[in-house]
C-alpha positions in Angstrom: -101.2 66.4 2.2 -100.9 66.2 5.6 -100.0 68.3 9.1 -101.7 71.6 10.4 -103.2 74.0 8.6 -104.2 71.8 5.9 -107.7 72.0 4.1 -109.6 70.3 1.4 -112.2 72.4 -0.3 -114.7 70.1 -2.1 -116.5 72.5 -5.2 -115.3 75.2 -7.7 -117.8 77.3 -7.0 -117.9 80.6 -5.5 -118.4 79.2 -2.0 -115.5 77.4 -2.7 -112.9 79.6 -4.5 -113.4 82.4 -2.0 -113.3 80.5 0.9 -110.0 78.6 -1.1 -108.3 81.6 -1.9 -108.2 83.4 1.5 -107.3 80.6 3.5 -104.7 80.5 1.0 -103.4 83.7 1.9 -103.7 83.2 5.8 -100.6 80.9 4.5 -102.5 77.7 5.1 -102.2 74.7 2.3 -105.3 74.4 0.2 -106.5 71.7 -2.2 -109.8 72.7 -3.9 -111.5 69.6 -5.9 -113.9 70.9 -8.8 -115.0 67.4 -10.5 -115.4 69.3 -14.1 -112.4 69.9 -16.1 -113.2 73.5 -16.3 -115.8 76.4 -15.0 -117.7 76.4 -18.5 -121.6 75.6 -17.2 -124.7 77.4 -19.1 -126.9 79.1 -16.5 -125.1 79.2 -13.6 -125.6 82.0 -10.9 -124.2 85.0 -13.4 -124.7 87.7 -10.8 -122.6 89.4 -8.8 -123.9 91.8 -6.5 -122.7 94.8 -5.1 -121.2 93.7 -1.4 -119.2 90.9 -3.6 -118.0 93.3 -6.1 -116.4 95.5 -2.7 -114.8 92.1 -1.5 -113.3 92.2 -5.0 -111.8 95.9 -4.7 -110.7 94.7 -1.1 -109.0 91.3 -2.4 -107.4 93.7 -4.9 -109.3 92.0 -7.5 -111.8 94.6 -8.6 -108.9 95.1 -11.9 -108.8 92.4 -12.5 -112.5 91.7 -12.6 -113.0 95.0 -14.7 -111.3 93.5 -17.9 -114.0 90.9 -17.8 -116.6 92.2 -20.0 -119.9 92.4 -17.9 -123.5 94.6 -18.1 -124.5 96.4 -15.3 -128.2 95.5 -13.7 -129.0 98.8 -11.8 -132.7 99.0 -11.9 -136.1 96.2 -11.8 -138.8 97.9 -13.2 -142.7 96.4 -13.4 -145.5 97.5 -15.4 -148.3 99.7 -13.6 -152.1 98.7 -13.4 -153.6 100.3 -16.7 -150.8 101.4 -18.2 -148.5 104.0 -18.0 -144.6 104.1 -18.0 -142.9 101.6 -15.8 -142.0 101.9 -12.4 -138.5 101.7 -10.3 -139.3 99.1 -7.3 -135.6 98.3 -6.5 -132.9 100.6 -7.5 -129.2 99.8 -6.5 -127.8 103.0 -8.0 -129.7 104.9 -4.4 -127.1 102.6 -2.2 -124.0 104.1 -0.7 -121.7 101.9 -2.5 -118.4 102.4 -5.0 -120.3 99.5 -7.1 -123.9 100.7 -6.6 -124.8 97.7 -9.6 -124.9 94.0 -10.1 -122.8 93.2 -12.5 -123.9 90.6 -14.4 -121.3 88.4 -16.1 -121.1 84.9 -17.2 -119.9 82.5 -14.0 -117.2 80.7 -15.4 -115.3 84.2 -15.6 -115.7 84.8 -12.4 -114.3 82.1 -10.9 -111.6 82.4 -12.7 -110.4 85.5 -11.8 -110.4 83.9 -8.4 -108.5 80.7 -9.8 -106.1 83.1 -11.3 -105.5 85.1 -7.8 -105.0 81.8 -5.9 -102.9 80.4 -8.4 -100.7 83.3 -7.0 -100.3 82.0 -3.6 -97.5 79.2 -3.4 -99.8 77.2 -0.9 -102.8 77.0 -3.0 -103.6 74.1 -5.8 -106.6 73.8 -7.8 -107.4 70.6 -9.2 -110.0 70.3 -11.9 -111.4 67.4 -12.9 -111.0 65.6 -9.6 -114.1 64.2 -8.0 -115.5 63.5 -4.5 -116.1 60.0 -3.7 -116.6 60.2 0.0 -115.1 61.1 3.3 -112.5 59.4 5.1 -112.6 59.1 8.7 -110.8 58.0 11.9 -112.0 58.1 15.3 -115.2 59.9 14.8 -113.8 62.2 13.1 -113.2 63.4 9.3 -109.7 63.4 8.3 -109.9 64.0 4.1 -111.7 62.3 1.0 -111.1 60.2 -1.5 -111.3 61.5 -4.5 -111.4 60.2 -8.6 -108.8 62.4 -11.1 -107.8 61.0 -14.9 -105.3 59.0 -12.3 -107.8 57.3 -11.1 -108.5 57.4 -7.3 -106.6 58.5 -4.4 -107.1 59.6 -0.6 -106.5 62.9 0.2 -105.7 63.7 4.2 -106.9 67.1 5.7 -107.2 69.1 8.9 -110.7 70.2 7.6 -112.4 69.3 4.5 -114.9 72.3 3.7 -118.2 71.2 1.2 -118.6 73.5 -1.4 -120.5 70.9 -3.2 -123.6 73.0 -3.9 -127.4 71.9 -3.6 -126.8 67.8 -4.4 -123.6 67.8 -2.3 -122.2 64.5 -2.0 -120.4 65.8 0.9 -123.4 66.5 3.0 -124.8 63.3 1.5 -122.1 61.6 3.0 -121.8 62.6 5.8 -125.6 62.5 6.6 -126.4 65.6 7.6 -130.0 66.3 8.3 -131.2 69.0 6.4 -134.7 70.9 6.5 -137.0 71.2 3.1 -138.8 74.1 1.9 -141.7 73.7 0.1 -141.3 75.4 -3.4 -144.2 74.9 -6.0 -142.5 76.3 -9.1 -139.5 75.2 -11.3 -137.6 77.6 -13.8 -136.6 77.0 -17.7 -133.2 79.2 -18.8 -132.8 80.3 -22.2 -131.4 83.0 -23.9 -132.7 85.3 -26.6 -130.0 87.0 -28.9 -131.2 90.7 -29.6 -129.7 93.3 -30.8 -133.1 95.3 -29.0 -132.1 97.7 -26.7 -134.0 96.5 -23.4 -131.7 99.1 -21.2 -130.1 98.3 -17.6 -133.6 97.1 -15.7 -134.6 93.6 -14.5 -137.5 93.4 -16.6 -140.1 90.7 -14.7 -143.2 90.1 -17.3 -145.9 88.1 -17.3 -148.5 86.2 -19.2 -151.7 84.7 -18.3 -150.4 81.5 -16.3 -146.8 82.4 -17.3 -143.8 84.4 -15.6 -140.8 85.8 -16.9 -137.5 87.1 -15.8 -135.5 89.5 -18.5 -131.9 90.1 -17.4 -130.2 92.4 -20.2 -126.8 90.8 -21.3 -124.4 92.4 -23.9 -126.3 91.0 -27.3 -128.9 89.0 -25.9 -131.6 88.1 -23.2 -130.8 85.7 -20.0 -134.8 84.9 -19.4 -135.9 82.7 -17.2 -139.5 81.1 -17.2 -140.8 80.0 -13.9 -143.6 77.3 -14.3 -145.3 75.1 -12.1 -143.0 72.6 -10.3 -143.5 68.9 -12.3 -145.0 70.4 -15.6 -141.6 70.1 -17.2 -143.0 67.6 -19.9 -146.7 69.1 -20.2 -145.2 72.1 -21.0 -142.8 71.0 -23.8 -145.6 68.7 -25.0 -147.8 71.9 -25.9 -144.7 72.5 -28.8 -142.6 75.1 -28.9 -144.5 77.4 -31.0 -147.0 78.0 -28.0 -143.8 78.9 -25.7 -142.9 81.3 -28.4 -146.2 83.0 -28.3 -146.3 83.4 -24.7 -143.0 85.0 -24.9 -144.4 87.2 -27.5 -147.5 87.9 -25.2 -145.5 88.7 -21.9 -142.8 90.9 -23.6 -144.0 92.2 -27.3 -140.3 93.4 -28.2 -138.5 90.0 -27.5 -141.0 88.6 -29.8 -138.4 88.6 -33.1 -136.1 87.3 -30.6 -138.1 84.2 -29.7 -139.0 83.3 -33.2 -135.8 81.5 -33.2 -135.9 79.5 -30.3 -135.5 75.3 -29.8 -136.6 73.2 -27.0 -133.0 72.0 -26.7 -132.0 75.7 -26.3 -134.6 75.7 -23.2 -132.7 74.4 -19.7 -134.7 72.8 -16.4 -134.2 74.1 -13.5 -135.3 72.0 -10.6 -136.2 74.8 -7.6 -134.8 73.3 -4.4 -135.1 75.5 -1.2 -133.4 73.5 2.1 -131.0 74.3 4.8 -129.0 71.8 7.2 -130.0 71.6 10.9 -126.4 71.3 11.4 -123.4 72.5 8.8 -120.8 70.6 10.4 -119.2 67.7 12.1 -116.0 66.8 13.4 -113.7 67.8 10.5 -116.1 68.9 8.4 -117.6 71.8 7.5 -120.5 72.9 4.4 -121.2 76.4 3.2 -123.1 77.6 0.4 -125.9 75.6 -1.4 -124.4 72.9 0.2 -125.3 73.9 3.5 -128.6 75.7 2.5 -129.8 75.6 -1.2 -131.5 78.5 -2.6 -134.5 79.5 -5.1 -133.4 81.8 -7.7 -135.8 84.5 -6.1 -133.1 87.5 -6.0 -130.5 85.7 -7.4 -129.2 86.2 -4.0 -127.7 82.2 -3.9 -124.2 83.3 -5.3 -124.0 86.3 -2.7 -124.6 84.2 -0.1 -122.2 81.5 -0.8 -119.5 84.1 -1.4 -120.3 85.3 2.2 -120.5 82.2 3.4 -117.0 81.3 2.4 -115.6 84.8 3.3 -116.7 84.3 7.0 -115.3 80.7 6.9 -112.1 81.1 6.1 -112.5 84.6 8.7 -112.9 82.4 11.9 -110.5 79.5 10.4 -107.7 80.7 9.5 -106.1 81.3 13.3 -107.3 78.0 14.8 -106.1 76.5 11.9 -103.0 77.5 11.5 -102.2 77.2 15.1 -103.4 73.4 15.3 -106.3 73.7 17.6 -109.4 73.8 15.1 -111.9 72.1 17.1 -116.1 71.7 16.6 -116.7 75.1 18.4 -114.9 77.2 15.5 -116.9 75.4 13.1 -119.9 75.9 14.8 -119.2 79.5 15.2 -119.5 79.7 11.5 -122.8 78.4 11.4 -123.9 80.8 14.3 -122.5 83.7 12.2 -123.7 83.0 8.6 -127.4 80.6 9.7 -129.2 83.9 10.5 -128.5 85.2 7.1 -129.6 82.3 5.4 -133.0 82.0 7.0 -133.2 85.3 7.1 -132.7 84.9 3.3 -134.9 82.2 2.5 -138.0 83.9 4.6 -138.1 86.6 2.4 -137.9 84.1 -0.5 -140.7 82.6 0.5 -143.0 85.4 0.8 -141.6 85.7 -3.6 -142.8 82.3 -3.7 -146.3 83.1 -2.5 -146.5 86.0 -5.1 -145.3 84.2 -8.0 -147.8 80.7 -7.1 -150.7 83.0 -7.7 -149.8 84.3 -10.5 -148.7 80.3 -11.9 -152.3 79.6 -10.8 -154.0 82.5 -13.0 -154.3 85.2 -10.3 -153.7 88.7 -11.5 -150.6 90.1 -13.6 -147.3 91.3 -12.4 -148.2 94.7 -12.1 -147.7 97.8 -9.6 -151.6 99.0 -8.5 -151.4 102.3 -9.8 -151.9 103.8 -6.1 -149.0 102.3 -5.0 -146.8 103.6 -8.0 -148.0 106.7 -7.3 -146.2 106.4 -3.8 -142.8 105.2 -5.4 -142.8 107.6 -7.9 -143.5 110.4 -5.1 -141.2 108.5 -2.5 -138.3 107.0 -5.1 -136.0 106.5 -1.9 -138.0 103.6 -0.9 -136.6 102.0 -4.2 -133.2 101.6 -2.1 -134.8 98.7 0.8 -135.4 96.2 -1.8 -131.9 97.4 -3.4 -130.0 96.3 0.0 -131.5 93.5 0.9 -130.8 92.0 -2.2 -127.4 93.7 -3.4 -126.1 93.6 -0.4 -127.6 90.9 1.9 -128.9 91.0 5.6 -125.1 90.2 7.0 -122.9 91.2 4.4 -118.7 90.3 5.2 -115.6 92.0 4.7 -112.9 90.4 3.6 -110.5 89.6 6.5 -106.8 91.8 6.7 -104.4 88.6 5.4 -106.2 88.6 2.8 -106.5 92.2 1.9 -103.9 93.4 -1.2 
C-alpha cells in the first residue's frame, strides 16, 4: 500500500475504528491492524456515552447500533449520611440530548458495528490478527510498519500510520515518545455477578470499611468493579475468597446471593495507569487514545475520549491527506485540539482519586452529608454538571460532513 492518501491505523479499538472508518469515507485507503483475531475481550471499556451515541445517529449508525441489545445507565445514586433514600448526584436524563443515557453494552459489539460500516467503504480493510512489530522509517521520517499476520511478517508502507495501540502501545514505545506519569494509588478487580435482582438504571458506588465498589446494572447480571489499593493484588487474594464475598455482602446487602457464587479466576486485575505524551506525534506518526494519554477508569470517560480523539483526527486529516501535503503542523494541530480535553479530563480524575485513597485508607464511607442532599434534592438541576462533564466531555466532536449518511 502505497501513494497519497494512504493510512495505517495500528489498534481495533474505538480510537482506532472511528478514526478508520471516517477517513475511509473522506475516500482515503485505510489499513487498520488489530493483533487479536477478533474484538471478544472481558472487561473492556463497555460504555458508551451520550456525545458518542449522537456521532452514531450522525454516521447513520445509531440503527444499526439499536439492534445491539444494551441497558441504559441514566442515573449514579449514593447513599445519604444516616440513612434515608438514596440521592441523584449525576443524572444524564436533565441533558439536552436525543440519547440523554449511557448505554452500556459489551465492547466487542460495538466495534463491530463500526467494522461492519467500514467494511462498506471500498477503500477500507480490516485486518485482524495482524500485529505491530515496529515502525519503518526513511529519512527521519515514518513511512509504515511491519507487521506479523498467520503469513508471517510483512512491511506495510503509509502516508501516516496513526497508534491506536492503547495504554502499552508498542507504537509510542517505538517510537519513543516521552510521556508524563500520573501518580494513581489504587488498582481495580472486574467481575460480574449474575442476578436476576432488580438493581434499576443507577450507577450504584458502595462501600465497605477499606473496600469500594462500582455496580453497573447489565441485562441479567452485575459489571462490579472493586478498586483496591495499587500492589495488594496478591494480599488481597491471599485473604481467600470467602472474605471478598463478605465484603461484597457488607457494601451491597442485595448482591449478597449473587456473590456467593463467585471464583478468584472469575475476578480480573486491572492495573490503573494514568499518563499522557508530551508530544503525540512525529514525522509520519501520529497517537490518539490511550495510546497518547491512558486513562483511570474514574468516569469511564477513557472510551469517549478516544472516540473523540479519533473523530478530530481524521477531521483535520482527511484534506491534507488526500491532497498530498500532510506535514507535522496538521498533526500537531490535532494534539492542540484534543490535549486540552485530556488534561482537562485527567485533572478532574485526579481530584476522584483523592476521594477514593481515603476511603482505601479507612476514612469515612461513600456517603452524601445529609446537608448536602438536602441541597440536591431541593436543587435536582445541579444533578445535570456532573451529567455533562462526564456524558458528554469538556470538548465533545461532531462528526465531520464526508462522513455524515
Amino acid at each position: 500500500m502505497s501513494g497519497p492518501g494512504s493510512v495505517i491505523v495500528v489498534g481495533g479499538g474505538p480510537a482506532g475504528m472511528v478514526c478508520g472508518l471516517l477517513l475511509a469515507r473522506a475516500g482515503l485507503i485505510v489499513t487498520v491492524l488489530e493483533k487479536h483475531d477478533d474484538f471478544f475481550r472481558d472487561f473492556r471499556g463497555d460504555t458508551v456515552h451520550p456525545s458518542t451515541l449522537t456521532l452514531l445517529d450522525e454516521l447513520g449508525l445509531g440503527a444499526a447500533f439499536d439492534q445491539v441489545p444494551y441497558s441504559k445507565l441514566e442515573q449514579v445514586r449514593l447513599p445519604i449520611r444516616g440513612g434515608g433514600p438514596d440521592v441523584v448526584v449525576s443524572d444524564l436524563t436533565r441533558l439536552r440530548l436525543s440519547r440523554p443515557y449511557i448505554a452500556m453494552t459489551p465492547q466487542w459489539d460495538f466495534l463491530n458495528v463500526l467494522a461492519d460500516a467500514g467494511r462498506e467503504e471500498p477503500t477500507f480493510t480490516l485486518r485482524m490478527g495482524t500485529e505491530f512489530v515496529e515502525l519503518l522509517r526513511s529519512a527521519g521520517r515514518v513511512i509504515g510498519v511491519r507487521c506479523r499476520g498467520k503469513g508471517g511478517e510483512e512491511e506495510l508502507r503509509a502516508d501516516l500510520v496513526v497508534g491506536c495501540d492503547g495504554r502499552w502501545s508498542g507504537v509510542r514505545a517505538d517510537a519513543k515518545l516521552a510521556s508524563i506519569e500520573l501518580p494513581v494509588g489504587f488498582d481495580a478487580w472486574w467481575f460480574r455477578l449474575p442476578t436476576e435482582v432488580n438493581v434499576g438504571s443507577s450507577l450504584l458506588p458502595r462501600s465497605a470499611p477499606g473496600a469500594v465498589f462500582v455496580m453497573i446494572p447489565r441485562r441479567g447480571y452485575v459489571q462490579a468493579a472493586r478498586l483496591i489499593p495499587k500492589g495488594s493484588d496478591s494480599e488481597l487474594r491471599a485473604a481467600g475468597i470467602d472474605a471478598f464475598r463478605d465484603t461484597i455482602a457488607a457494601a451491597a446487602p442485595e448482591l449478597a446471593d449473587a456473590a456467593s457464587g463467585l471464583q478468584w479466576d472469575q475476578v480480573k486485575l486491572l492495573d490503573v495507569r494514568v499518563d499522557r505524551l508530551r508530544r503525540w506525534w512525529a514525522p509520519g506518526l501520529l497517537c490518539i487514545g490511550d495510546a497518547a494519554h491512558a486513562m483511570s477508569p474514574a468516569g469511564g470517560v477513557g472510551v469517549n475520549l478516544a472516540v473523540q480523539d479519533g473523530v478530530a483526527a481524521a477531521r483535520l486529516l482527511a484534506a491534507p491527506l488526500r491532497g498530498g501535503r500532510l506535514t507535522d503542523a496538521h498533526l500537531q494541530a490535532v494534539q492542540r485540539r484534543r490535549a486540552f480535553a485530556a488534561r482537562a479530563t485527567q485533572a478532574g480524575q485526579q481530584l476522584v482519586h483523592r476521594g477514593i485513597d481515603a476511603l482505601l485508607t479507612g476514612g469515612s464511607p461513600l456517603e452524601v452529608p445529609r446537608g448536602a442532599a438536602a441541597v440536591l434534592r431541593r436543587l435536582p438541576w445541579l444533578a445535570a454538571l456532573p451529567a455533562q462533564l462526564v456524558g458528554v466531555g469538556v470538548r465533545p466532536e461532531h462528526a465531520p460532513w464526508f462522513a455524515r449518511r
